[in-house]
N, C-alpha and C positions, 0 to 999 in steps of 0.2 A: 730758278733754282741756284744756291750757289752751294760754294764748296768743292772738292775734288772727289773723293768717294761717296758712294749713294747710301753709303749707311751712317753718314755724318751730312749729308745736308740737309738742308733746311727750305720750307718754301714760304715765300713773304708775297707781299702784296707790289706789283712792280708798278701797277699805273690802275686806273680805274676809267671806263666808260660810261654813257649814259644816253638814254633816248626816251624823251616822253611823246605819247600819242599828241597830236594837234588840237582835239576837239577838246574845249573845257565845258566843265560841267558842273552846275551849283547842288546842291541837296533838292532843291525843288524837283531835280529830274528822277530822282528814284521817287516822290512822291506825289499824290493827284492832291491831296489836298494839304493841308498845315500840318507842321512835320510834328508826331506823336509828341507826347508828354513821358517824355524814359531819362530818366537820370542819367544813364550813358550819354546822352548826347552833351552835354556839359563837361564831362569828365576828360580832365589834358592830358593823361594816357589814351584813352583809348576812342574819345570821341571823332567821329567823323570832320573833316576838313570841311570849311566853306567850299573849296574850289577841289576837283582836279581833275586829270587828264584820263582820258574815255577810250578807252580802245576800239577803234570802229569795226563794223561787222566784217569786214573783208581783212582784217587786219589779225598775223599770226604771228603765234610768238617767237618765233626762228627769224622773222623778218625782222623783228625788233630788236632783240639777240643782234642779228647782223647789221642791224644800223646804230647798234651798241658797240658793236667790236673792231670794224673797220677803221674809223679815226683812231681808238686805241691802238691797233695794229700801228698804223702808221708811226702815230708819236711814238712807239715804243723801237720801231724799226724793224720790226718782227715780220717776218714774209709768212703767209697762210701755210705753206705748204711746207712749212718748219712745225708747226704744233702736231703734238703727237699725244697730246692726252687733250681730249675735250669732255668737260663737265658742265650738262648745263640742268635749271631747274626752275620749274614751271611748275606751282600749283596744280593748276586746272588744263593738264595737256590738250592742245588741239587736234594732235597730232597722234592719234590712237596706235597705229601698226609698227611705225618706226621710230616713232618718238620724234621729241622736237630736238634731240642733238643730232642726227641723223642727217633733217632740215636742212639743220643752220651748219654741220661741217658741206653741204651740197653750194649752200649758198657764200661760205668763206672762199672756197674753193681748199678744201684739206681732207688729208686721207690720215686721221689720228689711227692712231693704233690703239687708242682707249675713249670710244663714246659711253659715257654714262649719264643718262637721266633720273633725276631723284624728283621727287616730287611732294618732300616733306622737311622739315626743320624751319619753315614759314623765311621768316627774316633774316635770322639770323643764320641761314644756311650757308652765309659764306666758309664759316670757320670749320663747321665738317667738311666741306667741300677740298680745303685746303688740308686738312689730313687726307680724305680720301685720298687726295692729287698727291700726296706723298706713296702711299701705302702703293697708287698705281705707277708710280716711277722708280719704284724697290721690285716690281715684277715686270717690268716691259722688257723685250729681248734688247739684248748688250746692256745692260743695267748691271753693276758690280753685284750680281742675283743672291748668292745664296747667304752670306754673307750681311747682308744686307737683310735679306728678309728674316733668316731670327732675330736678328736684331730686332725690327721692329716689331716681330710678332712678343719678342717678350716685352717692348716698351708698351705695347694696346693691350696685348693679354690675349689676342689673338690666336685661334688653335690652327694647325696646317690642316690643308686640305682633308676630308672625311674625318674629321670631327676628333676629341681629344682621346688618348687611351685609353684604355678602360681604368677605372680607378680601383685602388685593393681596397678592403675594409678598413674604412678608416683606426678599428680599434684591435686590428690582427697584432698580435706578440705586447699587447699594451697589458701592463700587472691594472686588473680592475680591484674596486674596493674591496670587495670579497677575497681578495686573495686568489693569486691562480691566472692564465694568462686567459685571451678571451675565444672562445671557440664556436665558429658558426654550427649553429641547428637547423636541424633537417626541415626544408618548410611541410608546414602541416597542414589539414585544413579543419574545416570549423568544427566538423564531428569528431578529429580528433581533437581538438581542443578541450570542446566538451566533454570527452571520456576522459580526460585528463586531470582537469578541474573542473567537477560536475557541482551543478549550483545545489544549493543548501541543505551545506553537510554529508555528500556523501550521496544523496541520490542522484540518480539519473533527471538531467535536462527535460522540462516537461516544453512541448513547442503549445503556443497561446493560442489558443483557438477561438478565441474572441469573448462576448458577452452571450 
C-alpha cells in the first residue's frame, strides 16, 4: 500500500511467488487410448499443454499457497505476523468448513483481520482481488474509516450497508407530454381493470371457456 491517507492510496503488485507440484504429466495421462479428434486441442488459446505439473493426492491448496508465499515473504522482508488482510482463491476448495484461507493464515503463522476466500474470476482473479484488498483496507479498524469509505463507495458505486434508499418515482413533479405534472394511481386489480376498460365496445369481459 502506499500513500499517506487511506482514501488516496493505491494498491500494486510488490513482489510475486510461485510453486508448481513435482509430478509432470503428459496428455496421455488423462487419457486410455489416442487422444480424441476435437479441434480444441490444436487451438493456441485454449489448447491443452503437452506437459504440466499434477497436484498429488495428498497435496492441498494452502500447502501450496504456503510454499508460494514464504520465500515471497522473505525477499519482500515482510514478517507473517504483519499481514492483516489475507485473500486467497481456489477454484475447486479442498477445504469445505473453513476454507483454504483459514489453512494457509494457520500455516504462515498470521492472525489477519481479513480472511476472504473467493472461488471465481478463474485467472484473471488477481485484479478483483486487488480491489477487493483495497475496499478491505478502507474498513479495517484504525484505517482513516469513514472518510475513506465514501469515497470509495462512490468510486465502485457501492451502497452502505442494508442496501440503497428507497428511490422516489422517477417521474414525480416531471410536466409529462399531456400536460400537467405526473400523479401516481391507485393500484388496481384485474377485475377492476376490466370494469374500466371492458373488451368490445362497451360489454362486459367474457372469461374463455375453451372449445
Amino acid at each position: 500500500m502506499t500513500g499517506g491517507s487511506t482514501a488516496g492510496r493505491a494498491v500494486s503488485v510488490a513482489g510475486v511467488g510461485a510453486y508448481l507440484p513435482e509430478k509432470v504429466v503428459g496428455l496421455d495421462f488423462f487419457f486410455d487410448g489416442p487422444l480424441p479428434d476435437d479441434p480444441m486441442l490444436h487451438s493456441p488459446l485454449v489448447g491443452p499443454p503437452p506437459l504440466r505439473h499434477h497436484v498429488a493426492p495428498d497435496q492441498r491448496a494452502s500447502e501450496m499457497i504456503h510454499r508460494a508465499a514464504t520465500p515471497l515473504l522473505g525477499r519482500l522482508g515482510i514478517a507473517a505476523t504483519d499481514i492483516d488482510i489475507l485473500l486467497t482463491n481456489v477454484l475447486v476448495p479442498d477445504e469445505l468448513f473453513t476454507g483454504c484461507g483459514a489453512e494457509t493464515a494457520a500455516l504462515l503463522g498470521c492472525a489477519p483481520e481479513w480472511t476472504i476466500d473467493l472461488h471465481n474470476t478463474g485467472c484473471a482473479s488477481f485484479a478483483y482481488m486487488m480491489r477487493l484488498a483495497r475496499c478491505a483496507d478502507l474498513h479495517r479498524p484504525g484505517a482513516d474509516g469513514a472518510a475513506g469509505q465514501r469515497a470509495e463507495r462512490r468510486r465502485s458505486g457501492l451502497q452502505p450497508v442494508g442496501g440503497p434508499p428507497p428511490a422516489a418515482c422517477p417521474y414525480a413533479g416531471r410536466r409529462l407530454r399531456g400536460g400537467g405534472a405526473h400523479r401516481r394511481r391507485p393500484v388496481t386489480t384485474a377485475r377492476d381493470r376490466r370494469a374500466e376498460h371492458p373488451v368490445g365496445g362497451g360489454r362486459p369481459a367474457r372469461r374463455c371457456r375453451g372449445p
